[in-house]
Backbone bond lengths (Angstrom), bond angles and torsions (degrees), N, CA, C in turn:
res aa  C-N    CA-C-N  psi(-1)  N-CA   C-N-CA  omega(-1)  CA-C   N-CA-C  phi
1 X - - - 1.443 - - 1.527 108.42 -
2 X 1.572 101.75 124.04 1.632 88.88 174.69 2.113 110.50 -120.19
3 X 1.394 105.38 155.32 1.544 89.38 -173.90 1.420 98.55 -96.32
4 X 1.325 126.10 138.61 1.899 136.49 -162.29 1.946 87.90 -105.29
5 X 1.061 108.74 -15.15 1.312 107.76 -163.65 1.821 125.67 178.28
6 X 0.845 125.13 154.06 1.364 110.31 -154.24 1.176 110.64 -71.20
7 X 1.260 124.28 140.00 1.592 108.23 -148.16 1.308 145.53 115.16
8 X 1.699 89.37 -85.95 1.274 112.23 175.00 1.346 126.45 -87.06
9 X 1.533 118.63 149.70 1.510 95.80 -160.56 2.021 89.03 -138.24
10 X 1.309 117.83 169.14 1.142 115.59 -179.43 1.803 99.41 -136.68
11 X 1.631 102.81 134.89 2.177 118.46 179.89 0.912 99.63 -126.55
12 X 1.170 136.74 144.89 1.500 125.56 153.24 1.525 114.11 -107.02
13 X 1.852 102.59 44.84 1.033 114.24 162.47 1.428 114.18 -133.96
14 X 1.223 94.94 19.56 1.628 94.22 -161.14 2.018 93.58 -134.46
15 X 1.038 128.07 105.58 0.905 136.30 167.34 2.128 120.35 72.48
16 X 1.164 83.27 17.73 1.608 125.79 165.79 2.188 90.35 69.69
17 X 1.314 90.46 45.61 1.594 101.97 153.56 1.646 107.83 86.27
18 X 1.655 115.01 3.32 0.974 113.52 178.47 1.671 120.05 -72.61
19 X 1.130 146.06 144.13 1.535 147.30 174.14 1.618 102.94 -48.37
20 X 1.294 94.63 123.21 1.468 110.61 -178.60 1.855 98.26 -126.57
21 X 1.669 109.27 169.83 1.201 96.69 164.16 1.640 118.26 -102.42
22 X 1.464 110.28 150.63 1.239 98.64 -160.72 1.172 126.43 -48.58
23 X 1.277 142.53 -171.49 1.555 151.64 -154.27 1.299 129.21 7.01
24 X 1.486 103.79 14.06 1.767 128.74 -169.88 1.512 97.43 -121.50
25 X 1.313 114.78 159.39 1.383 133.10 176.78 1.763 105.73 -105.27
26 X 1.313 121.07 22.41 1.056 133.66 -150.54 1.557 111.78 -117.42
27 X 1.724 125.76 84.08 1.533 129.44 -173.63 1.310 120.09 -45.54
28 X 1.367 116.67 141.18 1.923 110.34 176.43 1.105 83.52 -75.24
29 X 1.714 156.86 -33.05 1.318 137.77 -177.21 1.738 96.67 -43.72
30 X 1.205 135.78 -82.91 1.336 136.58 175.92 1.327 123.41 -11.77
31 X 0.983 113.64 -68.89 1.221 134.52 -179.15 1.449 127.28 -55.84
32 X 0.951 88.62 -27.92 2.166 118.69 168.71 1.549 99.47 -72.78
33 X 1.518 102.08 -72.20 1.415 126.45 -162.66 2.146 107.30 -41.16
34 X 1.442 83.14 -52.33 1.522 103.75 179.26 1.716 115.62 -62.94
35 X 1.229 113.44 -46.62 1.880 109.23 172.77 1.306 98.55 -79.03
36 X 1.355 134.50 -9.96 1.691 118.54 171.93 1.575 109.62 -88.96
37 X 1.346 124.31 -18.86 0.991 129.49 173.63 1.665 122.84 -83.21
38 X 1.592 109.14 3.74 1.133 106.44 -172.79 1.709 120.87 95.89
39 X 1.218 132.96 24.35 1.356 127.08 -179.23 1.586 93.57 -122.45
40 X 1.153 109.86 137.06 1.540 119.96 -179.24 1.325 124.98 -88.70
41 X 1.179 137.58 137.89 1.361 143.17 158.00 1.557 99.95 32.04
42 X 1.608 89.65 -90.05 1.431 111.40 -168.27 1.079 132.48 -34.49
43 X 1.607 100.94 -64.01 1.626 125.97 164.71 1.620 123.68 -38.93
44 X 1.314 102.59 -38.23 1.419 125.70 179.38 1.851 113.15 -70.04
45 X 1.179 105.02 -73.26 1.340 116.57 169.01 1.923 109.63 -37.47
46 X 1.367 125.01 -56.17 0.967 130.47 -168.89 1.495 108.51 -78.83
47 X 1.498 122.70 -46.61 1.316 118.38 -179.35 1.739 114.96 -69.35
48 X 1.313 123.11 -8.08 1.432 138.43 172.96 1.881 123.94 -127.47
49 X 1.304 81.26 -6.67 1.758 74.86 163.71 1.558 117.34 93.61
50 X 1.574 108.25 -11.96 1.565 120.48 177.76 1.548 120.31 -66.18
51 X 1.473 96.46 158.65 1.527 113.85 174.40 1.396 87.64 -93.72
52 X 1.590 93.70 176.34 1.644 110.40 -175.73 2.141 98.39 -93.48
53 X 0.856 85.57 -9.17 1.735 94.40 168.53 1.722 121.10 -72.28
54 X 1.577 97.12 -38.04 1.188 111.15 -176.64 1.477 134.65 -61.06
55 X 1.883 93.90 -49.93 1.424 126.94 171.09 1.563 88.49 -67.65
56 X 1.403 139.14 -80.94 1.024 136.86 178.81 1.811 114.58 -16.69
57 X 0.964 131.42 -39.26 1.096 132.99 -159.86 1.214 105.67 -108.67
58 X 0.879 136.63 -4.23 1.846 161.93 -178.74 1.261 100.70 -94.49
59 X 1.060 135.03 -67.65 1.459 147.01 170.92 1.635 102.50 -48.35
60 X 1.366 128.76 -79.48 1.072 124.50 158.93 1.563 135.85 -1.41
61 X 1.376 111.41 -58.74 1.500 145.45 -177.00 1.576 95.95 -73.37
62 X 1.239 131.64 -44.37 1.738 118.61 -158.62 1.550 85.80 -102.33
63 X 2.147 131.25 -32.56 1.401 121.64 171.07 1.955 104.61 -33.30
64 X 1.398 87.34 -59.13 2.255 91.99 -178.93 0.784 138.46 -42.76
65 X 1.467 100.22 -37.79 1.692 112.59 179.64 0.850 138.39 -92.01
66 X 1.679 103.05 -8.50 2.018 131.32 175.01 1.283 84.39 -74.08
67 X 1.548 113.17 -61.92 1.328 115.29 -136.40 1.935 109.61 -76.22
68 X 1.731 92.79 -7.41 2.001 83.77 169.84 1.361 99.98 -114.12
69 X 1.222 144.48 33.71 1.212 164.10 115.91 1.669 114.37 -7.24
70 X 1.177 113.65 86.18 1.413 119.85 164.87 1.588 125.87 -57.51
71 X 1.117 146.13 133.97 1.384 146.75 173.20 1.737 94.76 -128.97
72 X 1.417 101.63 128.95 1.367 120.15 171.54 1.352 110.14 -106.11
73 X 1.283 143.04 138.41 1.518 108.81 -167.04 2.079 87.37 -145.64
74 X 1.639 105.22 107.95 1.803 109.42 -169.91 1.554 86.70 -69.02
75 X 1.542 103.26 146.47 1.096 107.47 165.52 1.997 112.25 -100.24
C-alpha cells in the first residue's frame, strides 16, 4: 500500500489499484462522483463510513489532478 497523498492511498490489491481512502475500500472516484451527484456531506460520510477529513481529502486529490491536467486543443 502506498499513500499518493494524504489520505489517499494506492494497492494493487485493493480495488484493482485505483486511489481509495485509506483504511476503506472506498474510491475518491466515488466520492467525487457522489457530491456531484447531489448527496451531501452527511449522507456521504454516513452511507460509507467517512470522516469529514476523508471526503475533504478526496476532493483535494481530484482539485490536483484537474489542476495539472494538460489540454492540447488541434486547431
Amino acid at each position: 500500500m502506498t499513500e499518493i497523498a494524504p489520505r489517499i492511498v494506492v494497492d494493487s490489491a485493493v480495488r484493482f489499484g485505483k486511489p481509495v481512502i485509506r483504511g476503506t475500500r472506498v474510491p475518491v472516484a466515488i466520492v467525487v462522483a457522489k457530491l456531484a451527484g447531489g448527496m451531501s456531506f452527511d449522507e456521504l460520510m454516513h452511507e460509507y463510513d467517512l470522516k469529514i477529513e476523508d471526503v475533504k481529502a478526496a476532493l483535494h486529490y481530484a482539485a490536483v489532478l484537474v489542476a495539472g491536467e494538460e489540454i492540447l486543443i488541434a486547431a
